[in-house]
C-alpha positions as CSV (number, residue, x, y, z in Angstrom):
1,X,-20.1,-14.0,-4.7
2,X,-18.0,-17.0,-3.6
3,X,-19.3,-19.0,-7.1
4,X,-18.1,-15.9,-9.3
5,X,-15.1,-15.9,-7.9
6,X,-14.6,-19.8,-8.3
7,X,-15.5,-19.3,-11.9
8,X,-13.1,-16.4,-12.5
9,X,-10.2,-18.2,-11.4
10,X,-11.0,-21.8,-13.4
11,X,-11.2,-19.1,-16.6
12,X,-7.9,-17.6,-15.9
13,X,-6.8,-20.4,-15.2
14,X,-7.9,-22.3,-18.5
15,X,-6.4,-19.4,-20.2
16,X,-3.2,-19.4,-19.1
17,X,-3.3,-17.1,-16.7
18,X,-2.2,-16.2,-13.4
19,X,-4.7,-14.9,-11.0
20,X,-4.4,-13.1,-8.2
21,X,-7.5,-13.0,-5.1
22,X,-6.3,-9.7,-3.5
23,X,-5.3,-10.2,0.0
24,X,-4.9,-14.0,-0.4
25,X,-2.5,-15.3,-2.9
26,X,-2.7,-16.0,-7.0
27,X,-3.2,-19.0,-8.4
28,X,-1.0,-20.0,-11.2
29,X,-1.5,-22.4,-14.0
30,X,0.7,-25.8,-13.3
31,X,0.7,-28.3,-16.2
32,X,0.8,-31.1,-14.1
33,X,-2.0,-30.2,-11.0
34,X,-4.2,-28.0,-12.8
35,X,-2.9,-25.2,-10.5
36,X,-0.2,-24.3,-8.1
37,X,-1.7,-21.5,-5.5
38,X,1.0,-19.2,-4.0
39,X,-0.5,-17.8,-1.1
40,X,0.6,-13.8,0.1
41,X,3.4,-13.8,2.0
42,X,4.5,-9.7,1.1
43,X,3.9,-7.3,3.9
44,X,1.0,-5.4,2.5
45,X,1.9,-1.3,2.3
46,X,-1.0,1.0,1.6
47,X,0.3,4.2,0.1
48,X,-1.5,7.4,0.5
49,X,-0.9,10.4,-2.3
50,X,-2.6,12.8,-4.2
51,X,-3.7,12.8,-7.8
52,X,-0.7,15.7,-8.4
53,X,2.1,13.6,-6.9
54,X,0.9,10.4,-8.9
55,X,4.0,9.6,-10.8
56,X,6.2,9.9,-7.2
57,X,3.9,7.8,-5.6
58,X,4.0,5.3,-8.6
59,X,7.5,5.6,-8.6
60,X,7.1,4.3,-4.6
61,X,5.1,1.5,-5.4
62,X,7.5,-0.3,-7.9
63,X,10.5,0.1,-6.5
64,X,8.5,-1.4,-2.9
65,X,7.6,-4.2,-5.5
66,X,10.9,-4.8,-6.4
67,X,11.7,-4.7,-2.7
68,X,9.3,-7.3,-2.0
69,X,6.3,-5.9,-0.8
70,X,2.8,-5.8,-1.8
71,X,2.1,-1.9,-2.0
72,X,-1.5,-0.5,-2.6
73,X,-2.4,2.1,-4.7
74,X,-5.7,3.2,-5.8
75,X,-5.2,3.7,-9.7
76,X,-3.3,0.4,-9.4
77,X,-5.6,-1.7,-7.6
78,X,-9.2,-0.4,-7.5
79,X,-11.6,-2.1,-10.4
80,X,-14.1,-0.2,-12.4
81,X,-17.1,-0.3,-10.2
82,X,-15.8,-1.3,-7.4
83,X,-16.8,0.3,-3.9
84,X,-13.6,2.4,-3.9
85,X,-14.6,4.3,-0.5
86,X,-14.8,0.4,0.9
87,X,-12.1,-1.0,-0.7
88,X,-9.5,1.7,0.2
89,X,-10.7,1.4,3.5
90,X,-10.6,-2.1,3.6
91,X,-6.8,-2.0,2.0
92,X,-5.8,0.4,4.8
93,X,-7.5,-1.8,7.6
94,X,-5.3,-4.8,6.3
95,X,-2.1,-3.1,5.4
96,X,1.0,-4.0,7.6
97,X,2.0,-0.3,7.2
98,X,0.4,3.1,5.9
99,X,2.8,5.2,3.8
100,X,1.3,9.1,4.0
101,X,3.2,10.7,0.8
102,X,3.3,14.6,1.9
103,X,4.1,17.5,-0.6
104,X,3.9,21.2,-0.9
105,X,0.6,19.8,-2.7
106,X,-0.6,17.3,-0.6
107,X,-0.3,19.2,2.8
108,X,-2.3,22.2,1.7
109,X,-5.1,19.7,-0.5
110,X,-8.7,19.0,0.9
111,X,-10.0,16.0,0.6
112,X,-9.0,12.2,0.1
113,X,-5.6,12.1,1.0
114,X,-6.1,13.5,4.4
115,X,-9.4,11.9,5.4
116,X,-6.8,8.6,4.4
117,X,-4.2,9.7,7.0
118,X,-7.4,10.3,9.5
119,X,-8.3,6.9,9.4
120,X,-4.9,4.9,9.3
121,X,-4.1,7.4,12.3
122,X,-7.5,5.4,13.4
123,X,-6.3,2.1,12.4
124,X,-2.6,2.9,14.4
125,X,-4.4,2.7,17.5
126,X,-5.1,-0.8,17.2
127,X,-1.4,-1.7,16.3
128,X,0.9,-2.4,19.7
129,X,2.7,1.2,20.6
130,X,6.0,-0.2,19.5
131,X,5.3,-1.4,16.2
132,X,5.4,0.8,13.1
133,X,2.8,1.2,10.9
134,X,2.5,4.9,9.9
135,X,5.4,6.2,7.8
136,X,5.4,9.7,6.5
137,X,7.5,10.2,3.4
138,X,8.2,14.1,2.5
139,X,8.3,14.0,-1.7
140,X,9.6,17.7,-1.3
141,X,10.2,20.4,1.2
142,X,7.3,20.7,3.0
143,X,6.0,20.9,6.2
144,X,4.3,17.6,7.9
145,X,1.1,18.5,10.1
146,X,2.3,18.9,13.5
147,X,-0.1,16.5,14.6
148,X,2.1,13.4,13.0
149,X,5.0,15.7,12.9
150,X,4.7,15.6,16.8
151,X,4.6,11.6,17.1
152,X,5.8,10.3,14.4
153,X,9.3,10.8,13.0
154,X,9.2,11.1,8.5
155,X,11.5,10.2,5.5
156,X,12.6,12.6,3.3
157,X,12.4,10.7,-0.4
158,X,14.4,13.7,-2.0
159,X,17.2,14.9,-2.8
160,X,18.4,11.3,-2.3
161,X,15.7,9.0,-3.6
162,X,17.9,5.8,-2.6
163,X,18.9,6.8,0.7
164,X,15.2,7.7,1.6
165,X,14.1,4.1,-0.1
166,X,16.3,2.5,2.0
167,X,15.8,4.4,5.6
168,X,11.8,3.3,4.7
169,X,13.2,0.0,4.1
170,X,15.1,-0.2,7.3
171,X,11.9,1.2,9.1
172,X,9.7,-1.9,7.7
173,X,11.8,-4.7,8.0
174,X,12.3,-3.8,12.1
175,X,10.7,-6.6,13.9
176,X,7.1,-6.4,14.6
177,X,5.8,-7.2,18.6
């Protein structure tokens, strides 16, 4: 509730700490107000992976951190007992772009990952045709689905890491409709 929250962030706060409300901002402690509240301003990027391509996907997320995003990943962000079903649906709903991680694992896997690419293909229909918001990234040489294959052009992360960070970099920072 509302009054949990409030009293999590007045802890933190009286701690020392730096608290972030995900999706709004993080409150930091200021000697002379109390607080100083730095509202979100970092495009939001929900990455999609599976469990076996962890550490590549990690790997994604910090260096979009570095970049100046706020990327989403499940082992990152989900709490212990939260709703994860909700809250990754939630993440993927409010994300300003959907990265789809494919692999010689990922493509052949049942399960999580794709019923994640379902629903930001879902979610894409809501965003105006001329903006981006689903990016496929190949981790390897695999083969993307047709069905994005067919509409949606990908970025191979390998065998150049950099050059593939930066094409996805390029990709996000065109201007949005």
């Amino acid at each position: 509730t509302l009054f949990r929250s409030a009293n999590a962030v007045i802890a933190g706060l009286a701690e020392g700490k730096a608290v972030e409300i995900e999706g709004l901002g993080t409150f930091h402690p200021d000697a002379a107000r109390g607080f100083r509240f730095e509202p979100l301003r970092r495009p939001r990027v929900f990455i999609a992976y599976v469990l076996e391509d962890a550490p590549l996907a990690g790997r994604l997320y910090d260096a979009l951190y570095a970049l100046g995003y706020n990327p989403w990943m499940d082992s990152r962000k989900l709490l212990p007992g939260q709703n994860w079903p909700r809250a990754i649906d939630n993440a993927i709903e409010t994300s300003d772009f959907f990265i789809a991680c494919f692999s010689t694992r990922s493509v052949k896997k049942r399960g999580g990952f794709q019923s994640e690419i379902r629903y930001a293909l879902d979610c894409a229909t809501r965003v105006p045709l001329d903006d981006i918001f689903l990016i496929p990234v190949r981790l390897d040489e695999c083969r993307v689905p047709r069905s994005i294959q067919r509409e949606v052009q990908y970025i191979d992360l390998f065998p150049d890491w950099r050059k593939g960070l930066r094409r996805l970099e390029q990709a996000m920072k065109r201007p949005r409709g």
